[in-house]
N, C-alpha and C positions, 0 to 999 in steps of 0.2 A: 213295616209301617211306623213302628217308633222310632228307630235312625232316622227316617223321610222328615220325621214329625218335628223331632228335636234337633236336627243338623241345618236343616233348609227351611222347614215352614215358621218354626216358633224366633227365630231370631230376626226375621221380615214382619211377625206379628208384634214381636215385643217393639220393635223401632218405628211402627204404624201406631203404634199405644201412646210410646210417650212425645212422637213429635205430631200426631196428628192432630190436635189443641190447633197448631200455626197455619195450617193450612186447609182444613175441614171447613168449611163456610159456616154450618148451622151445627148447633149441639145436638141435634136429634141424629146426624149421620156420624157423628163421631162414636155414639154408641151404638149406632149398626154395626160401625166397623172393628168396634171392638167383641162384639157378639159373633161376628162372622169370621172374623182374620184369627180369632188368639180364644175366647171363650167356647162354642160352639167346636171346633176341631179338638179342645181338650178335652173338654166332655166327653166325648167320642175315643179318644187314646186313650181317656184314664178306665174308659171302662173297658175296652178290648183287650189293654196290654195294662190291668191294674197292677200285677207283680212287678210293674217296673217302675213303681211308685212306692213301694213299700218302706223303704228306704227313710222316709218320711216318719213311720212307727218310732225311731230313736231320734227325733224332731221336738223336742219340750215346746218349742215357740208356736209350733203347726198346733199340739194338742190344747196350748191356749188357746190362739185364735177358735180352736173347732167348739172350746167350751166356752168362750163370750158370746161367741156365733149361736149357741142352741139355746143360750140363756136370754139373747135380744129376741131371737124368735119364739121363745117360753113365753117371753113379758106382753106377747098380744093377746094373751089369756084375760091377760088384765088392762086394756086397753079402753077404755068408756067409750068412744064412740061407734061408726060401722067398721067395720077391721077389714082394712084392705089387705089380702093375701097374697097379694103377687111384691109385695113387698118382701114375701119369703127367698123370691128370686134372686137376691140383691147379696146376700152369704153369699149361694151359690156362686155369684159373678165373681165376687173376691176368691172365693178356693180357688175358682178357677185361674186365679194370678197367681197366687201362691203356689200351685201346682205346676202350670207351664214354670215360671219362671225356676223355681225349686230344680225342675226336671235336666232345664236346661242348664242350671250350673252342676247337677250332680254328672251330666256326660259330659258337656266341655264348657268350663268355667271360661275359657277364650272367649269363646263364640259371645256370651254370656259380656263381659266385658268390654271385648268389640262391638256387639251393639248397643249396651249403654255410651260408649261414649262416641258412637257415631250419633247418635241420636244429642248426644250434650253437644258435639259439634255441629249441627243442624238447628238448633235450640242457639246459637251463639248466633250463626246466620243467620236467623230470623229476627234476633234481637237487632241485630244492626239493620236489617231492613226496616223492622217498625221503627227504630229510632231515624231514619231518614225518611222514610214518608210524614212519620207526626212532627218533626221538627220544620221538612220544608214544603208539610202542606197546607193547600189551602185554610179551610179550617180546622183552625186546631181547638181544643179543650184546654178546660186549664191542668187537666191529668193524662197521661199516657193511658188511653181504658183498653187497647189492644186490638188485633186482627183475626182475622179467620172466624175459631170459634170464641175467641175470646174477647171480652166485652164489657170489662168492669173492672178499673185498676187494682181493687185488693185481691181478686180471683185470679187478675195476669199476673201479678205479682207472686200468687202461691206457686204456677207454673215454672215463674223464670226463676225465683229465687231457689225452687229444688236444684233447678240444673247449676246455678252460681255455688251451691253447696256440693255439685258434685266436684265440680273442677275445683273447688277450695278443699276440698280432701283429698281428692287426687294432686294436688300440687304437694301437697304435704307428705302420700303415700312413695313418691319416687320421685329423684330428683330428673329422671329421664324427661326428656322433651319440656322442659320445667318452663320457656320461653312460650313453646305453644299451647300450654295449658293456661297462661297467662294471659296472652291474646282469647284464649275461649269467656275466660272470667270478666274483663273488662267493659265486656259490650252487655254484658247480664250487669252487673253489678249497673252501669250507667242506664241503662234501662230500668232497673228496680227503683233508681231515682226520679225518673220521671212520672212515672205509677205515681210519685207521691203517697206510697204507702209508707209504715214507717214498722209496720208487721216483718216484713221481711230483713230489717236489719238487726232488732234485736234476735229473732231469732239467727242470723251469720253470726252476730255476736256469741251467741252459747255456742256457734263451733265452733269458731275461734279458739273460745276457752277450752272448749271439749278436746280440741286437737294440739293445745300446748301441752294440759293434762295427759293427755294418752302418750305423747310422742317424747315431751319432755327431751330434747337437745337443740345442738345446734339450730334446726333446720325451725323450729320454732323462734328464732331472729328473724328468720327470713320472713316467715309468717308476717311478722308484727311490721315491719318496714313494708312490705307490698301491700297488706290491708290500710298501713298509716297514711301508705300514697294514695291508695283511693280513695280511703274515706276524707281523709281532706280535702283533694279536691272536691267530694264532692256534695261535701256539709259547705263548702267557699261560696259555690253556685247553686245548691239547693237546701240548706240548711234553713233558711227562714222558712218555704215551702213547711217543711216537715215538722217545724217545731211548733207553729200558728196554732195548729186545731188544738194545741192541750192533750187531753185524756183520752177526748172523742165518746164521754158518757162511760166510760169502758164501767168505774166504780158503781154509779150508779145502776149499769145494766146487769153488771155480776150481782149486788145487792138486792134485786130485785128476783133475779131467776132463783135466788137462795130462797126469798117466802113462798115460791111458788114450788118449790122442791119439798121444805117440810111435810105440809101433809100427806105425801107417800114417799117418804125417805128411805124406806130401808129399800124397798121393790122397784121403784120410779112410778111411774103414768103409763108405763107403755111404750111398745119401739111406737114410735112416728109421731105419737104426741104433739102437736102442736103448742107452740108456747106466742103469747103474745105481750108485749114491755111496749111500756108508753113511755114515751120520752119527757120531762116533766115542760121542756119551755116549747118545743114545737108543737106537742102533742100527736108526733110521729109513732106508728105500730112497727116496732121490730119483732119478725119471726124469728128469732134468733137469738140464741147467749151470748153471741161473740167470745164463744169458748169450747171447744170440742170437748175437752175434759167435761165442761159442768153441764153441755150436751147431754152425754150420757149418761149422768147422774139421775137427771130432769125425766132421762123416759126409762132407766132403768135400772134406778136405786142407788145405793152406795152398793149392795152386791155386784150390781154390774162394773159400775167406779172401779172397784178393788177388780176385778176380771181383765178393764182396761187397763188399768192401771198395772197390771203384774205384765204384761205384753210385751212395755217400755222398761221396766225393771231386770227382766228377765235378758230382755236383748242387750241392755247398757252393762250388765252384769257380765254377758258372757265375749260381749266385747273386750270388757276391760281383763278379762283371761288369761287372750288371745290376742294382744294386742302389737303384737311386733308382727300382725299381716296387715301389709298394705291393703288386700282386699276388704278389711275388717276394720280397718280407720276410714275407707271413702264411707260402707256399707254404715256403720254406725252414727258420720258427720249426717249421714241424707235423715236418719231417724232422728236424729237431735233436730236440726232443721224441722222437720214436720212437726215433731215434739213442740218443741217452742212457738213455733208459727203459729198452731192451733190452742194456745194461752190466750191469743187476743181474740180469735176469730174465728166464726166456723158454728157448726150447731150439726152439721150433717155429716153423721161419723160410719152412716152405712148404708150406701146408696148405689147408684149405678155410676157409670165412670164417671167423670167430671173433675175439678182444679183440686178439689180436695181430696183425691186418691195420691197429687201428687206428695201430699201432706201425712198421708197415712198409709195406704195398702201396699204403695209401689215401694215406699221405702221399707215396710216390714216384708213386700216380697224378697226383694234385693237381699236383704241381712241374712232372711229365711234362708237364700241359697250360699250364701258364704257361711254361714254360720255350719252349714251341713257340710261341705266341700272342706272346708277347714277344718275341723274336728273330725272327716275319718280320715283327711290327710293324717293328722297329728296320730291319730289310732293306728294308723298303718303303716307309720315309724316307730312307735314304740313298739309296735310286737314285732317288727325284722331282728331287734337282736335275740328275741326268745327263741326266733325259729332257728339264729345261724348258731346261738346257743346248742338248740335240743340236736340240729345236726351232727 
């Protein structure tokens, strides 16, 4: 049942996860499909075949998550309104990424990388098909706001620009196929331009940095020349677009979710909390901090803060280790990307599936299983010479 589970079923679930955004019609079937193809069938292996999960017990990142995860759902204790409990559901959904995907790199970390990047190649294709329908359709917007399930250019944007950060790491991680990992990047990155978002390039920017840091040689020239080519062209042609709005309130909104933070600072408000920010010249209501970090602060204290916060710490930490694995430069670029992305944007840090998993859970699944694959490689090199020793 667990071979069927992890060789054939989870590697058709995880590539239904992360391209089904592009071609899912409505958001309510994309979380069917994630309930039914990859959640729902975990559930079920992790508890029939739990010893084959265990593996996970010497996982520090997993035992973070499982203790932000007990302490969001502690903070409905103190939540002032009617406390919606199926909101408990919503951990659950995420373990259950973290598990499938974990599972799937501790048995065959291929399969596992084969379908991430059949899915970033499928994520490339689509980008070039909305980039010719919204270019030569009828009517157009003045922003790229996207297809299928998605519907709002800073949301399409949190989508494409994961996968533009996976091929920006993977270009980086080997120079094999280094031309058609190039073609995969170009049609995202030109796409992330027409979103007219401007979220998703400073966040490329931190990998950028992240991956000269890590890699530091040669191949960090290369870096700087094929990013210098894109991005000029494409600040040439869309540079005024991006720079018009200014700030976009950001100071103002961040200033604002800070007084409404103090009087429950240490504990938060509570997971789901509601927040509401008035714009001062429209008198527009934002539900939202346009910040995942001060998201979480807002419903669940600086205790929680320091909880999240050590997730990111602990992952950039143990990247930086372990850092002459290619699979541990893509896995750590996708976490920096989300990292950054969710500085400007976001408030919803623990939800059902949607653009902002791609921002946070799929990227800490991802590290989750390189991080474990990686480190008992490295354990089960160091003890062959004690054993051909003690022989």
């Amino acid at each position: 049942m667990f071979k069927g589970y992890v060789r054939c079923w989870l590697p058709a679930a995880l590539v239904l996860l992360l391209t089904g955004m592009f071609w899912v019609g409505e958001r309510s079937l994309y979380h069917k499909l994630y309930y039914l193809s990859f959640a729902l069938p975990t559930l079920i292996v992790a508890l029939v075949c739990w010893r084959r999960f265990l593996f996970l017990r010497q996982a520090p990142l997993f035992w973070l998550f499982v203790a932000f995860s007990a302490y969001v759902a502690l903070s409905l204790a103190w939540y002032s309104g009617n406390v919606d409990y199926s909101k408990l559901k919503h951990p659950l959904y995420i373990c259950m990424l973290l598990l499938g995907v974990a599972a799937l790199g501790d048995v065959d970390m291929r399969r596992l990388v084969h379908s991430v990047g059949l899915a970033g190649a499928v994520a490339a294709l689509a980008a070039l098909i909305s980039i010719v329908a919204y270019l030569w359709g009828e009517s157009r917007h003045p922003r790229l706001e996207g297809y299928g399930a998605l519907y709002n250019p800073l949301l399409t944007s949190h989508v494409y620009g994961f996968f533009a950060a996976l091929w920006l790491g993977a270009l980086m991680s080997s120079a094999k196929q280094w031309p058609l990992k190039l073609m995969m990047l170009v049609p995202l990155v030109l796409l992330l331009f027409l979103t007219g978002s401007r979220t998703p390039f400073m966040a490329l920017f931190a990998c950028f940095i992240w991956l000269l840091v890590m890699v530091a040689d040669r191949r960090g020239l290369w870096l700087v020349l094929a990013l210098a080519g894109i991005g000029a062209t494409g600040v040439w042609f869309f540079g005024a677009d991006l720079l018009d709005r200014g700030l976009s309130y950001r100071p103002f909104i961040w200033a604002e979710t800070w007084k409404q933070i103090m009087p429950a600072l240490w504990l938060g408000h509570g997971y789901g909390t509601g927040i509401d920010i008035v714009l001062p010249d429209s008198g527009r209501i934002l539900a939202d901090p346009h910040n995942l970090t001060l998201g979480v602060i807002y419903q669940t204290g600086l205790v929680g803060g320091a909880l999240w916060l050590a997730l990111y710490v602990y992952s950039l930490l143990s990247a930086w280790r372990i850092r002459g694995s290619g699979l541990v430069l893509v896995s750590s670029t996708l976490l920096v990307y989300g990292f950054v992305a969710g500085m400007t944007e976001g408030g919803s840090f623990m939800s059902r599936p949607k653009e902002h998993w791609f921002l946070i859970w799929i990227p800490i699944a991802i590290h989750l299983a390189v991080l474990c694959k990686v480190s008992n490689a490295r354990k089960a090199t160091a003890a062959a010479p004690e054993v051909t020793s003690g022989a």
